[in-house]
C-alpha positions as CSV (number, residue, x, y, z in Angstrom):
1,X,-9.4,8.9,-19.4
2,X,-10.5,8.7,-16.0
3,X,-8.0,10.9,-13.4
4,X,-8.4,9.5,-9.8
5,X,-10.1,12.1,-7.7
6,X,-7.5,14.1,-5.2
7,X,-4.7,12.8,-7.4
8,X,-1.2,14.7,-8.1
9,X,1.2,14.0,-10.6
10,X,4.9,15.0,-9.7
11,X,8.3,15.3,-11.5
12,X,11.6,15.7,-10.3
13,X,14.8,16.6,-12.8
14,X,17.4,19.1,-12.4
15,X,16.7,20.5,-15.9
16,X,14.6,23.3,-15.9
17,X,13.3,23.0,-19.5
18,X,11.8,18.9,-18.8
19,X,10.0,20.4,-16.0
20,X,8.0,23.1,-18.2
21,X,7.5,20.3,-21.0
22,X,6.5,17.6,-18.1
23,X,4.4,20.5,-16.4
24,X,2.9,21.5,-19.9
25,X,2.5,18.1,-20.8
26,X,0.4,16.5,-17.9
27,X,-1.7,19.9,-17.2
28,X,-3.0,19.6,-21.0
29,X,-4.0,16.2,-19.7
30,X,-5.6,17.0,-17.3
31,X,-3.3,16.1,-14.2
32,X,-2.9,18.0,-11.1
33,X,1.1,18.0,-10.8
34,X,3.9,19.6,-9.1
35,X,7.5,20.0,-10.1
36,X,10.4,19.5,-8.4
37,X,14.6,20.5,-9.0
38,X,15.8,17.5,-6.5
39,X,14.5,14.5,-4.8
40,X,15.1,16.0,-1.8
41,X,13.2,19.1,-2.3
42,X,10.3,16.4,-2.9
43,X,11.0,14.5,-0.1
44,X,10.6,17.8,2.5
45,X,6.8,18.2,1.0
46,X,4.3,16.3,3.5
47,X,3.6,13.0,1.7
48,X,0.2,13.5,-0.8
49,X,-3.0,12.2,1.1
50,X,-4.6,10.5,-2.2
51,X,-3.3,8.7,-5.3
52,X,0.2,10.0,-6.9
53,X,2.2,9.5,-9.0
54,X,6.0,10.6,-9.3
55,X,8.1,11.2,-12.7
56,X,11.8,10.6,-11.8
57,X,15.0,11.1,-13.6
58,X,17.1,8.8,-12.6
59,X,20.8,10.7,-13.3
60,X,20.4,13.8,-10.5
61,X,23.1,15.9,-8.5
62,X,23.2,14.6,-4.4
63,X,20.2,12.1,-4.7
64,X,19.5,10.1,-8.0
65,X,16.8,8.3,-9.0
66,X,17.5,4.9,-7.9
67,X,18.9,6.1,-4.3
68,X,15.5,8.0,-4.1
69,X,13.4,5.0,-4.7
70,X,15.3,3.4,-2.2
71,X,14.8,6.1,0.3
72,X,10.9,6.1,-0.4
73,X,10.9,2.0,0.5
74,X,13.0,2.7,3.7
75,X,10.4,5.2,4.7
76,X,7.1,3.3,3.4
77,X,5.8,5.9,1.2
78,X,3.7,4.7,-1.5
79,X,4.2,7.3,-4.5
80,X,3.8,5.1,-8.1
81,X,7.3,6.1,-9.7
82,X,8.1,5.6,-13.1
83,X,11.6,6.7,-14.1
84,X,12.9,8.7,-17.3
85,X,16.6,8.6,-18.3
86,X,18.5,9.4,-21.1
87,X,21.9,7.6,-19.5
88,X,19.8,3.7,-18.3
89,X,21.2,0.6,-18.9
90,X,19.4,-2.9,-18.9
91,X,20.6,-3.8,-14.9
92,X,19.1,-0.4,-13.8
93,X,16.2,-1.0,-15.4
94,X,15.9,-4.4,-14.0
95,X,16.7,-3.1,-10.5
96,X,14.1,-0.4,-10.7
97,X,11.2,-2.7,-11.6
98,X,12.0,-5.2,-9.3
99,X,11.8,-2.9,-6.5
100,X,8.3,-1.7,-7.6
101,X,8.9,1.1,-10.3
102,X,5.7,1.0,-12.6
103,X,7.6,2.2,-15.8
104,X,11.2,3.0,-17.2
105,X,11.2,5.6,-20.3
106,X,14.4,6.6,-22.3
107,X,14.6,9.9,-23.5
108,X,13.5,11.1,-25.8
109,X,10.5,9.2,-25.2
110,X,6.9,10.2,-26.7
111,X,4.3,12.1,-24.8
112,X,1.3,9.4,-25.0
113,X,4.0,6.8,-23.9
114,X,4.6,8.8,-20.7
115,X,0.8,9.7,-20.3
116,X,0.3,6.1,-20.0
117,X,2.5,5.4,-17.4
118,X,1.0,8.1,-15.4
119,X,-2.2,6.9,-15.8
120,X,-1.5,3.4,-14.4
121,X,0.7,4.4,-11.8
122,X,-2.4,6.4,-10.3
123,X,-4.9,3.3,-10.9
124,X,-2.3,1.5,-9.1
125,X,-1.3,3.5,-6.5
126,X,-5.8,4.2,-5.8
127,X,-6.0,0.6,-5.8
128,X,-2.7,0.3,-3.1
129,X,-4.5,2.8,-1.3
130,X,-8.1,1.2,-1.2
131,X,-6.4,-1.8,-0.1
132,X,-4.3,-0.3,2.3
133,X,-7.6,1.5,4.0
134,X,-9.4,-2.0,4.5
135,X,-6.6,-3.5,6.1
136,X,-6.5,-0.9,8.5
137,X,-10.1,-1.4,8.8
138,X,-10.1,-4.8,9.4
139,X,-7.1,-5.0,11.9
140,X,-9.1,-2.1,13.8
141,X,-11.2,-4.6,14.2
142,X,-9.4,-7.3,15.3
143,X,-7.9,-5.5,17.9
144,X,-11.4,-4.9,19.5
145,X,-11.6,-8.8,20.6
146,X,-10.3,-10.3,23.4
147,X,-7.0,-12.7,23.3
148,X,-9.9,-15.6,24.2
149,X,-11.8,-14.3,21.1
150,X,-8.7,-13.9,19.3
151,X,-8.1,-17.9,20.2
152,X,-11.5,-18.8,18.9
153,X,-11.7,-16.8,15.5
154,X,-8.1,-18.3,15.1
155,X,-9.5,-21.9,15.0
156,X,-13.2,-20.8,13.4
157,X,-11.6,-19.6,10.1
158,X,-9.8,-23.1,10.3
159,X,-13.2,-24.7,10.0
160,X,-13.1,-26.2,13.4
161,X,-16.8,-26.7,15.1
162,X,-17.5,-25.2,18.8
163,X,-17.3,-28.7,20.2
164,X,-13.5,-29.1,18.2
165,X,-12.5,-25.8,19.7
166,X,-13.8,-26.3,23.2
167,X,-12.0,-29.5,23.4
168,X,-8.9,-27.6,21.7
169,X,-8.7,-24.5,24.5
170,X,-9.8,-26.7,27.2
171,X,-13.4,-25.1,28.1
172,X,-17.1,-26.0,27.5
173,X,-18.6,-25.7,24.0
174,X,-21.1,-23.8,25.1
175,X,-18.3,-20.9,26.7
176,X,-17.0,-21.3,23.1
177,X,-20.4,-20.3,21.9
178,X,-20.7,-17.3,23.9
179,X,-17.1,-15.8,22.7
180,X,-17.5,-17.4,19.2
181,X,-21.1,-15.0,19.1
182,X,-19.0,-11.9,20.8
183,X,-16.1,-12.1,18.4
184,X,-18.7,-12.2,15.3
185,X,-20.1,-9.6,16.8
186,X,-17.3,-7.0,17.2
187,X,-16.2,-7.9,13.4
188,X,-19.4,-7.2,11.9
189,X,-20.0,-10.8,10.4
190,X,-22.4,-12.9,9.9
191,X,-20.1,-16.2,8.4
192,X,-17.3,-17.6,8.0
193,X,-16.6,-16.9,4.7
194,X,-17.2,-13.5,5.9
195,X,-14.5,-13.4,8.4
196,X,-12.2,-15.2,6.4
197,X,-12.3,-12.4,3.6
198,X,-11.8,-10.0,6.9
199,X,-8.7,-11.8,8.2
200,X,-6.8,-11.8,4.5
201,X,-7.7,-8.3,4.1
202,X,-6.0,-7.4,7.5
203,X,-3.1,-9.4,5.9
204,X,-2.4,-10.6,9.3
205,X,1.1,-12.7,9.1
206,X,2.3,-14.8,12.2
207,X,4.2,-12.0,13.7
208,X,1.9,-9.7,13.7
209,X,-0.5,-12.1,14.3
210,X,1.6,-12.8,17.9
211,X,2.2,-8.8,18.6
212,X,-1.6,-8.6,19.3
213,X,-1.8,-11.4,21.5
214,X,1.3,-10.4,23.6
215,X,0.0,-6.8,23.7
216,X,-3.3,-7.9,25.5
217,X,-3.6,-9.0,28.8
218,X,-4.8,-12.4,28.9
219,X,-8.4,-13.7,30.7
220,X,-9.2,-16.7,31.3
């Protein structure tokens, strides 16, 4: 079994005894984990840097399970929870995946069962975090053209030639040349296959998309 490097494992229940079995449990495989009494003594720790993982009950005093996946959505975090209950019901259940829970375990429910979740909601939650990285990446990078560059890459990835986008801004082809070469440039491509994989990894939708074009003075 392969642990993600700088990965923890936390569990949240009000009952002192599942906390030592969880704690017992995941250190004899392996797992770097912390326990917690409530969700909102987990919610005051500074959010883990690298891949986690988070074993919740779902029936707790003040915050329970389902209100505290609701907080993490409200507030973006990206902790892989899977839930344990000994009190669920089909709708919970339901509810719980649907809003991105990776697993829902009855009690009592068997250790390997449990270790299994664990194990893919850290390959998940490394993957959602490799992901997240190069889309940051990549829309660092797109914010390093110009709104005229912005323009041309826009109609590039379309498969539009320079004379099609000259005549489709209004300039000379060979103006569209020059910014076509700078905006290549700044993204580190060499095709455009290349920037097409580099626009869908900065997952750029037509808001967002409009936010950086409003947010740059425009040139001629």
């Amino acid at each position: 079994m392969m642990v993600p490097p700088n990965s923890v494992v936390f569990a949240i229940d009000d009952d002192s005894s599942v906390r030592k079995g969880l704690a017992r449990l995941l250190r004899s495989a392996g797992y770097k984990q912390e326990m917690f009494e409530s969700a909102a003594d987990f919610l005051a720790r500074p959010p883990h840097s690298g891949p986690s993982c988070v074993i919740v009950d779902v029936q707790m005093p003040v915050l329970n399970g389902m209100d505290f996946q609701e907080t993490l959505l409200q507030q973006h975090r990206e902790e892989q929870l899977v839930f344990i209950t000994g009190h669920g019901n089909i709708p919970m259940c339901a509810q719980a995946m649907k809003a991105g829970a990776v697993d829902f375990l009855r009690k009592p429910f068997r250790a390997d069962e449990l270790l299994q979740c664990v194990q893919k909601a850290l390959a998940r939650s490394a993957e959602q975090r490799r992901c997240s990285t190069e889309r940051n990446e990549a829309r660092h990078l797109l914010d390093l053209l110009t709104p005229r560059e912005f323009e041309v890459m826009e109609l590039v990835i379309t498969g539009m030639l320079n004379k099609q986008i000259a005549g489709e801004l209004g300039t000379a082809e060979k103006t569209v040349k020059v910014h076509r070469g700078r905006m290549m440039q700044k993204l580190g491509v060499a095709s455009v296959a290349e920037l097409v994989r580099l626009v869908q990894r900065a997952c750029l939708a037509q808001e967002e998309k409009s936010k950086i074009e409003v947010s740059k003075t425009k040139v001629p």
